[in-house]
C-alpha positions as CSV (number, residue, x, y, z in Angstrom):
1,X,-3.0,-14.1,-11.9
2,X,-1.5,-10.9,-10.7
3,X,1.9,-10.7,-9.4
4,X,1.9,-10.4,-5.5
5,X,3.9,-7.5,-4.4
6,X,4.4,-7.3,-0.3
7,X,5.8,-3.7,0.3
8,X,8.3,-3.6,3.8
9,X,9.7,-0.4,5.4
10,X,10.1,3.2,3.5
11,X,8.9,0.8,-0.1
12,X,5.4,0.1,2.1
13,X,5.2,4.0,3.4
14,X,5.8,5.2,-0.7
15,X,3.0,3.2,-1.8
16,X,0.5,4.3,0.9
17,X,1.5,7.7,-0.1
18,X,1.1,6.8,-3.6
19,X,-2.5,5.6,-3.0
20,X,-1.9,1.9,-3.6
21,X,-4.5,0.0,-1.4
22,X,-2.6,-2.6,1.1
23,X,-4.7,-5.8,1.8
24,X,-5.2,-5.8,5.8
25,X,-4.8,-9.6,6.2
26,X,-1.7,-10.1,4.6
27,X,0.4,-6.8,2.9
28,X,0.0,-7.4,-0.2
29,X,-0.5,-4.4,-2.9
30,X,-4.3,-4.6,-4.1
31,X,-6.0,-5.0,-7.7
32,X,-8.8,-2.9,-8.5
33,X,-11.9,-5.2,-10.2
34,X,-15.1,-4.4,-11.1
35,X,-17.9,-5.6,-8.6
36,X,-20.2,-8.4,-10.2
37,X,-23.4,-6.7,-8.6
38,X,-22.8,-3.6,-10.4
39,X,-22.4,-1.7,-6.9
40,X,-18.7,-0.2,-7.9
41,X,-15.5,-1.5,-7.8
42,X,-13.7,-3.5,-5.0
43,X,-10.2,-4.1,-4.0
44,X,-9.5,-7.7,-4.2
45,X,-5.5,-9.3,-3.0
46,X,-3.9,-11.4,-5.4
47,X,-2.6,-13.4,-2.6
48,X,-5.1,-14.0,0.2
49,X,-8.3,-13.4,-2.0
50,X,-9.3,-10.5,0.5
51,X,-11.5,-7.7,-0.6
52,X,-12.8,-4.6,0.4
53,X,-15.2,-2.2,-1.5
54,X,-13.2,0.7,-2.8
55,X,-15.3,3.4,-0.8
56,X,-15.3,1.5,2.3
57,X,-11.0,1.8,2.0
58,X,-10.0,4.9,0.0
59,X,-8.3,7.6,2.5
60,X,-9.7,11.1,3.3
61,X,-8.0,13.6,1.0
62,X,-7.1,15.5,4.4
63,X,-5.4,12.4,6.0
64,X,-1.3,12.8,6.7
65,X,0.5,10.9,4.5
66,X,3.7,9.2,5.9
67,X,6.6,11.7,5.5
68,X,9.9,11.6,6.5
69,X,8.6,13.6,9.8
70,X,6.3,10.9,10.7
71,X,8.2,8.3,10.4
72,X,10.7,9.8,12.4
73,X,7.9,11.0,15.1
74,X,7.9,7.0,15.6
75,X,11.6,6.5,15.8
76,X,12.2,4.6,12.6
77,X,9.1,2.0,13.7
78,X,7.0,1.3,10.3
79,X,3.4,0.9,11.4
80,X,2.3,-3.1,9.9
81,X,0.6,-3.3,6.9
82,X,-3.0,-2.0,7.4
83,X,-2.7,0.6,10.0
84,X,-2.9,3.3,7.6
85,X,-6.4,1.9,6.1
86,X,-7.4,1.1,9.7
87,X,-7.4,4.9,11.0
88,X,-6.3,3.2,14.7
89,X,-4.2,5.4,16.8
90,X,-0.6,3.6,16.2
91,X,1.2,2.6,18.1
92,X,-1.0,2.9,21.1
93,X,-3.6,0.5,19.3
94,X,-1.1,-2.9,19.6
95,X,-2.4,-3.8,22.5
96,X,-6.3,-4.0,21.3
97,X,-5.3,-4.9,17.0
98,X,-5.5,-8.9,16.0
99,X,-2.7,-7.9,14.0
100,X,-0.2,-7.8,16.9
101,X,-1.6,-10.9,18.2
102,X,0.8,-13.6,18.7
């Protein structure tokens, strides 16, 4: 078993920008297995057991990455685990996400 790692803060924003895949359900840092139908590799979390094939989550080379400037565009506010694979428009997307849902 892989140890589960559950990045918070500037920790989360430095493995985004390290290319570490974040699993959407729960924040946990991703291991990279081989798919059993021979259709390329998926990202499966230690933790939840979540998965995602790699193409369908790798970022666009041209995508921002989370400096020091963007992080401060948002005041400090560290968009939740997931909104960086999701693409959504944070912060205005909390009101539609199931990840703000309470």
């Amino acid at each position: 078993m892989s140890q589960i790692i559950k990045p918070e803060g500037t920790e989360l924003m430095r493995c985004l920008n390290e290319g570490y895949a974040i699993c959407n359900e729960c924040g946990a840092i991703m291991d990279r297995k081989e798919n059993s139908d021979d259709q390329g590799d998926i990202y499966v979390c230690p933790s939840c057991g979540w998965s995602v094939d790699v193409l369908d989550y790798e970022y666009e080379e041209d995508e921002e990455e989370w400096s020091d400037e963007i992080f401060n565009m948002y005041d400090g506010d560290v968009p939740p685990v997931g909104c960086r694979a999701c693409g959504g428009p944070y912060p205005q997307c909390k009101s539609s996400c199931k990840i703000f849902d309470d």
